[in-house]
Structure formats: structure tokens, C-alpha cells
C-alpha positions as CSV (number, residue, x, y, z in Angstrom):
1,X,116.1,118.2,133.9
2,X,114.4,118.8,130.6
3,X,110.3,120.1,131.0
4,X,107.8,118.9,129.0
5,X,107.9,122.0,126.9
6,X,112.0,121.5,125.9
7,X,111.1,118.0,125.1
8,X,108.3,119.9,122.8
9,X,110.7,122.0,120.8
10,X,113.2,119.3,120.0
11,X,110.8,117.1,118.5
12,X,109.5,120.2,116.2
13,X,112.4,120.0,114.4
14,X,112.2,116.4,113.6
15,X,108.7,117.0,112.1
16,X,109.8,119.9,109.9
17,X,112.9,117.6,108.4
18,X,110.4,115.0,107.6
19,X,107.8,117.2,105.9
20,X,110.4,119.3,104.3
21,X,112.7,116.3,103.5
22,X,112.8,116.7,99.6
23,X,112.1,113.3,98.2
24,X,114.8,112.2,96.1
25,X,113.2,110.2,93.9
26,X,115.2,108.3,90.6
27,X,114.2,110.3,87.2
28,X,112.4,108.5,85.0
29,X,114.4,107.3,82.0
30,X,113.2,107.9,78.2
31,X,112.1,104.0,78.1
32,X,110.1,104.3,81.1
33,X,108.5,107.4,79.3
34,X,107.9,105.2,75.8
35,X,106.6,102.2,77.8
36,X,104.1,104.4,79.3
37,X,103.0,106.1,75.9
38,X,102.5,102.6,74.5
39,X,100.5,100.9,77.3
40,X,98.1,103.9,78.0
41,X,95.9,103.7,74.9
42,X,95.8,100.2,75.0
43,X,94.2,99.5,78.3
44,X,90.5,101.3,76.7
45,X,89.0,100.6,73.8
46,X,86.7,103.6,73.6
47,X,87.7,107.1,73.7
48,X,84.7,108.0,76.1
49,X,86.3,105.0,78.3
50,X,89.7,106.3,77.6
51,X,89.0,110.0,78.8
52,X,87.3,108.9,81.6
53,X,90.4,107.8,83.0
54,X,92.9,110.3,82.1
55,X,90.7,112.7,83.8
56,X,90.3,110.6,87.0
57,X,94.0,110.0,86.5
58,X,95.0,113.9,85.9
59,X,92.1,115.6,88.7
60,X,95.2,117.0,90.4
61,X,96.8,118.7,87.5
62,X,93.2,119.4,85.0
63,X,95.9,121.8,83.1
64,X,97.5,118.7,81.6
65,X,94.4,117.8,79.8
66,X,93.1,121.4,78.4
67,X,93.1,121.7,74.9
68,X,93.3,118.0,74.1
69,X,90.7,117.1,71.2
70,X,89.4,113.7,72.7
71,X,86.3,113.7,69.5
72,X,89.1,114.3,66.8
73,X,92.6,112.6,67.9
74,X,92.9,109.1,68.3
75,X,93.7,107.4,71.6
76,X,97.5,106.9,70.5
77,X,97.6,110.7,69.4
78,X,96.2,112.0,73.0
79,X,98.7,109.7,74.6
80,X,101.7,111.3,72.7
81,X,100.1,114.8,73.5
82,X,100.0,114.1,77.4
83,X,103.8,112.2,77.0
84,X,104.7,115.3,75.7
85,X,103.2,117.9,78.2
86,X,104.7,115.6,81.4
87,X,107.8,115.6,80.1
88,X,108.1,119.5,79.5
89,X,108.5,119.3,82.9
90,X,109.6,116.1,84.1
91,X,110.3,117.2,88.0
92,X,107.3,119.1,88.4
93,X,105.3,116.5,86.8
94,X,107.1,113.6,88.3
95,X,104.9,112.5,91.3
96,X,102.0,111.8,88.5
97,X,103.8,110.6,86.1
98,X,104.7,107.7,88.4
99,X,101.4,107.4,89.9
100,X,100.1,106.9,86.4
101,X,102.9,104.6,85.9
102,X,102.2,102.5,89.1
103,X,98.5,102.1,88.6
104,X,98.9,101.1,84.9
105,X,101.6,98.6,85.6
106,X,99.3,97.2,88.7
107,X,96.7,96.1,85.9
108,X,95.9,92.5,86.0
109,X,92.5,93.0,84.3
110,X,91.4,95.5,81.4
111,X,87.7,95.5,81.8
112,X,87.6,99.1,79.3
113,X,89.0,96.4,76.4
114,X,86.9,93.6,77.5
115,X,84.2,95.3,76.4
116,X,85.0,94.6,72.7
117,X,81.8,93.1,70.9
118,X,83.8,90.7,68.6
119,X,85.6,87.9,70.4
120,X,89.2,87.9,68.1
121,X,89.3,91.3,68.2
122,X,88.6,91.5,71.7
123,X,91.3,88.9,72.3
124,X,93.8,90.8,70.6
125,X,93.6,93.8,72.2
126,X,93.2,92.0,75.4
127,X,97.0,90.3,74.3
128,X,98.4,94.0,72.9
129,X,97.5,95.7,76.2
130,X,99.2,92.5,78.5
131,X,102.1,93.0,76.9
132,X,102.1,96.6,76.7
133,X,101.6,96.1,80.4
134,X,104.0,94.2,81.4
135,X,106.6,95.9,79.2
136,X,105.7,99.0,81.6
137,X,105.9,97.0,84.6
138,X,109.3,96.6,83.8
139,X,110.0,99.9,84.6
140,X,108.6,100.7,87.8
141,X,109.6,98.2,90.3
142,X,112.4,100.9,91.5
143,X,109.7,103.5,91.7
144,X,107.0,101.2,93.7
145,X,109.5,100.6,96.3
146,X,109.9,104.5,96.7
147,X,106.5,105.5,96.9
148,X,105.9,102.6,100.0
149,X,108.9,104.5,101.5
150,X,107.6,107.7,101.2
151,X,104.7,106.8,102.7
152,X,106.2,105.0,105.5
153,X,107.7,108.7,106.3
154,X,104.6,110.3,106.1
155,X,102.8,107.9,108.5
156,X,106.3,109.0,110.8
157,X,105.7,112.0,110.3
158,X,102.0,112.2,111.5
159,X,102.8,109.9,114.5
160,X,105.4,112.8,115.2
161,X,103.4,115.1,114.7
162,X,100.3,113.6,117.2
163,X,103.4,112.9,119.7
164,X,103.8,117.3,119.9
165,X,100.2,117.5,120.7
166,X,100.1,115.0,123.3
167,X,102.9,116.7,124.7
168,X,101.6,120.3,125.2
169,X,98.4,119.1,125.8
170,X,100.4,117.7,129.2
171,X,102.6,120.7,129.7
172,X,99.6,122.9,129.6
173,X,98.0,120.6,132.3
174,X,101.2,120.6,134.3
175,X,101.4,124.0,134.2
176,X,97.8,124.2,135.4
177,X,98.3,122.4,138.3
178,X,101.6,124.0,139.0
179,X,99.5,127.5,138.8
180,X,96.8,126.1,140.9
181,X,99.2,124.7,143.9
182,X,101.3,128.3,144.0
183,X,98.3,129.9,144.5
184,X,97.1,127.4,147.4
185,X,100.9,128.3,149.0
186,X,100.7,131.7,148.6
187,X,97.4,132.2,150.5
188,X,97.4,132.9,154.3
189,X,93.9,132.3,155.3
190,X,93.2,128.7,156.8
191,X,89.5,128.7,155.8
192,X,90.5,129.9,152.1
193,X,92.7,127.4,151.9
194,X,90.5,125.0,152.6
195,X,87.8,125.8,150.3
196,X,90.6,126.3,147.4
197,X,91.7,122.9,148.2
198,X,88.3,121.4,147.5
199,X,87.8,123.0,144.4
200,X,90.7,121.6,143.0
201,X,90.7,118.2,144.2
């Protein structure tokens, strides 16, 4: 009969194959890359507006951004500069090259270009970054549907990995009790016993 401790270490190694599990996510083709370079500096219309968001975008990989003259180059210049550094290394850059994919391509509204003074210029842009958009959108329907299963195995993974705790929190209390009742058998004295037998009830 398995304990509660062998049941412990065969679940351990289902945890470590799902947070070790390299993801195997598809590469992201040279289109996917250009649709991305033309929709970025489209959905702001100021550079202040525009950097704003590449730094929110890029807070877990600053490095990307150092360097890059946001007073001097134009929006469509710093996009090409930051196409350029994520695809020096596509696979290490991959997970936020996607995520900046994904929340792009999730864009309904593009309140940075609404706030264009003049209403046909306004409109235009508004038109350039929809379809900008939804040319990008084009691209990453295989990679949402990857992300929700990744997370899917990362919610697995923590209910695995709450499922260990819960069982050595009982094979400690087993083992407790276990201690606890050897020493009541092991002890000769009736009155002893007695008093032992009240402390642990």
C-alpha cells in the first residue's frame, strides 16, 4: 500500500515536466514580423504617446529600448529599430514579440490617434491604423490559441503544485499521530497513560 509520502514523490515529477516542459511554440514568419512593424507606429499619433507604450510594452526586457532616439527618429524609424533588435534573436525574444503581437492585434479602439485635432486627418489615421490592424490580426490567431494553452498548463501546474502541499501537510500529521500513539503503547504506567491519552485527545 502506497503512504502518503510515495504518493508525494510521484506527483513531484509531474510538476517538474510541466514547469520544465519547453513550450514549443510556431516561429514567427517574416510577414508576421512586417505586419507588426507597420501596425506599431500607427496605433499613436504622438511620439510622447508612442513611447509610452513601448516602454510599458518592453518593462521586461528595458535593454530592447536603450539607445533608441525617441526626440530625433520618427515613430516608423523606432519601429524598424525595435523589429530589428527582436529579431536578432527571435527565440529569446519570442514570448514578447507575441505578446506585443497579441495586444496590438486585440485593438478595437486607438484612443493615442483619436486624439488628432483635425477631424480628416484624424479619420485617416484612425482608417491606416484599422487596417494596419487587422492586417496583423491575420497573423496571430495560431499564436493566441497557444498562449490560452499555455496558460491552461500553468494553472495545472499550480493546482499540482498546491496538491504536494496538501499532501505533506497530511503525511506530517499522520506521522504525528502515528508518533504520538507508539509512544502511548510503549509506556507501562497505567496513570501515565492516562494522562498522555488526555493530552492528545
Amino acid at each position: 500500500m502506497r503512504t502518503t509520502t510515495d504518493l508525494c514523490v510521484l506527483l513531484v515529477p509531474v510538476v517538474a515536466s510541466l514547469s520544465g516542459r519547453k513550450s514549443h511554440m510556431k516561429v514567427i514568419s517574416p510577414q508576421a514580423y512586417t505586419a507588426l512593424r507597420e501596425a506599431l507606429p500607427l496605433i499613436a499619433w504622438y511620439k510622447p504617446d508612442f513611447e509610452t507604450y513601448l516602454r510599458a510594452a518592453f518593462r521586461s526586457h528595458p535593454a530592447l529600448l536603450v539607445g533608441l532616439n525617441f526626440q530625433a527618429a520618427t515613430k516608423r524609424e523606432l519601429a524598424s529599430q525595435v523589429m530589428t533588435r527582436l529579431m536578432s534573436d527571435a527565440p529569446g525574444y519570442q514570448d514578447v514579440t507575441v505578446e506585443l503581437m497579441l495586444d496590438i492585434a486585440s485593438m478595437e479602439r486607438f484612443p493615442y490617434v483619436e486624439k488628432i485635432k483635425d477631424q480628416a486627418d484624424r479619420e485617416k489615421w484612425l482608417e491606416k491604423a484599422e487596417i494596419a490592424v487587422a492586417e496583423l490580426r491575420r497573423h496571430t490567431n495560431g499564436f493566441k490559441q497557444i498562449r490560452q494553452q499555455h496558460e491552461k498548463r500553468d494553472a495545472a501546474r499550480a493546482e499540482h503544485a498546491k496538491l504536494i502541499v496538501r499532501i505533506k501537510q497530511f503525511s506530517d500529521d499522520i506521522a504525528q499521530v502515528r508518533a504520538e500513539f507508539m509512544n502511548l503503547h510503549a509506556m507501562t504506567n497505567p496513570q501515565e497513560l492516562e494522562v498522555k491519552s488526555r493530552c492528545v485527545v
